[in-house]
C-alpha positions in Angstrom: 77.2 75.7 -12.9 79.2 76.9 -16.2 80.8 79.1 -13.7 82.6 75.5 -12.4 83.5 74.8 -15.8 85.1 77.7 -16.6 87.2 77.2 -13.5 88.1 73.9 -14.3 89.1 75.1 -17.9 91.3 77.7 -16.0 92.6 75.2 -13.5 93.3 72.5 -15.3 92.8 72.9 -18.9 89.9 72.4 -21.3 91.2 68.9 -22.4 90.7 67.9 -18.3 87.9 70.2 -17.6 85.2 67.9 -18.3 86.6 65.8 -15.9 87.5 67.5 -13.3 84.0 68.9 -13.3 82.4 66.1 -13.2 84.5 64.1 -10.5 83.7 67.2 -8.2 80.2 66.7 -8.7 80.3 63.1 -7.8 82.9 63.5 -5.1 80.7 66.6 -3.7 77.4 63.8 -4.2 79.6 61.1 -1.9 80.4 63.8 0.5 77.5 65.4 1.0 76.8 64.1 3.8 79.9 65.7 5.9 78.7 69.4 4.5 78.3 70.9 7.6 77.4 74.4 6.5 74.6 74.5 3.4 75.1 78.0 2.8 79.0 77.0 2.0 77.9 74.6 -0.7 79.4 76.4 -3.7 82.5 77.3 -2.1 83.0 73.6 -0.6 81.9 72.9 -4.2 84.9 75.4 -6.1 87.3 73.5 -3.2 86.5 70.1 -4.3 87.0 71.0 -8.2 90.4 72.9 -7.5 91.4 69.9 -5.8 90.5 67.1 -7.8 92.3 69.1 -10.5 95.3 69.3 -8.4 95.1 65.9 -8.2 94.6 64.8 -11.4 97.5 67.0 -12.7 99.9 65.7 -9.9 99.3 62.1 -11.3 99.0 63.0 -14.6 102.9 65.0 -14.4 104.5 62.4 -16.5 102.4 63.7 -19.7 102.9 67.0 -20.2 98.9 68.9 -21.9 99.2 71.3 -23.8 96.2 73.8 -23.2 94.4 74.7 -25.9 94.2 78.3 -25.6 91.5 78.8 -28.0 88.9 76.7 -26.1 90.1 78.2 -23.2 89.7 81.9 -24.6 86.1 80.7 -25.6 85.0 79.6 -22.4 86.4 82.1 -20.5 84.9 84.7 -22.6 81.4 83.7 -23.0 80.9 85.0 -19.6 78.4 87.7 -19.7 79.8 91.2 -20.1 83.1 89.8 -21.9 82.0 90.9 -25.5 84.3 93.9 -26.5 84.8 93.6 -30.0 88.0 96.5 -29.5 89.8 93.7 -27.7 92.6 92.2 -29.5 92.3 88.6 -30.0 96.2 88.1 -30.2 96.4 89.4 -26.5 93.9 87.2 -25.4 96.0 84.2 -26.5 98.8 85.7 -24.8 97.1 85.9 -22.2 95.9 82.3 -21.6 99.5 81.4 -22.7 100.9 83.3 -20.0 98.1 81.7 -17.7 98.4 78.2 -18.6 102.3 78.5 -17.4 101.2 79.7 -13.5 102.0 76.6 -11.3 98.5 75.2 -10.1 97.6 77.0 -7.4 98.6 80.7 -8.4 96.4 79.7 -11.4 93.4 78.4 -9.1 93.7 81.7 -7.1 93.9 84.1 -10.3 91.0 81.9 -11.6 88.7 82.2 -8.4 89.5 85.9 -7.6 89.6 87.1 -11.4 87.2 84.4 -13.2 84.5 83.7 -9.9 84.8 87.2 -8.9 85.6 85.9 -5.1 87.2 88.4 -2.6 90.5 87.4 -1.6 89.0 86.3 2.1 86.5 83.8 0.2 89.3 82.5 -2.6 91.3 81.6 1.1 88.2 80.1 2.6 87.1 78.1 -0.8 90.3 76.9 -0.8 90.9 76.2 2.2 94.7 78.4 2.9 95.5 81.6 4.9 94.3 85.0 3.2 98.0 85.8 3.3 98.6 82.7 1.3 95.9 83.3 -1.2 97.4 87.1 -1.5 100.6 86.1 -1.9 100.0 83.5 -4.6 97.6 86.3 -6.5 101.1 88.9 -6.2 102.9 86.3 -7.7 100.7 84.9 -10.4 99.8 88.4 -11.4 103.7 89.5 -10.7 104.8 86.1 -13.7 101.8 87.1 -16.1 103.3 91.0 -16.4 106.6 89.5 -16.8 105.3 87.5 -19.5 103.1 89.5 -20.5 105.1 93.3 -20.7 104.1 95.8 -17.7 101.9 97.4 -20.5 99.1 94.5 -20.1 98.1 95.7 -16.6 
């Protein structure tokens, strides 16, 4: 389940995604039994990490984390077909930057649809919002990273 990490890293951080990750696992162990649909477990799975790292940043807003984008670049390229030497490293730290700065759930959105490779309909469904909803946080994360990011990027 690296694929859960890497969403966590993207979610909440690398410095929380350890423990985001493993709360969901517990939390999804605990409610197990109220799974209803088997075949939904990953999804009901990506839905209980997104939230416990909603969670966990909404109590944690007094202390602001810093990301470290470099652990986060590292995670999020060691997925399998991510090894383009061409690509310019400096970019890729922009573009965590510009990623860490996405309020929550554009970032969980980006994360699923981009990162999890989820059609917009199952991002909704995983995490639980309207497919308009998830569409229009995705226009509007992707809308702040080419601001931040120059038009060029995309």
């Amino acid at each position: 389940m690296a694929d859960l990490h890497r969403l966590a890293i993207v979610v909440a951080g690398p410095d929380l995604a350890d423990d985001v990750t493993q709360n969901a696992f517990v939390a999804a162990w605990r409610e197990l039994p109220r799974l209803r649909d088997p075949n939904r477990f990953v999804p009901w799975l990506r839905r209980i990490l997104v939230n416990g790292a909603r969670d966990l940043q909404r109590r944690d807003r007094r202390r602001v984390r810093q990301i470290d984008l470099r652990a986060a670049a590292t995670a999020i390229d060691a997925r399998p077909g991510r090894s383009d030497p061409a690509f310019d490293v400096d970019r890729l730290t922009d573009v965590h930057r510009a990623l860490a700065s996405l309020p929550v759930e554009q970032r969980a959105v980006v994360g699923l649809h981009y990162l999890a490779d989820l059609t917009l309909p199952d991002v909704a469904a995983t995490l639980g919002i309207p497919e308009g909803t998830a569409k229009s946080r995705l226009n509007a994360g992707l809308g702040m990273l080419r601001r931040r990011l120059g038009s060029d990027a995309w």
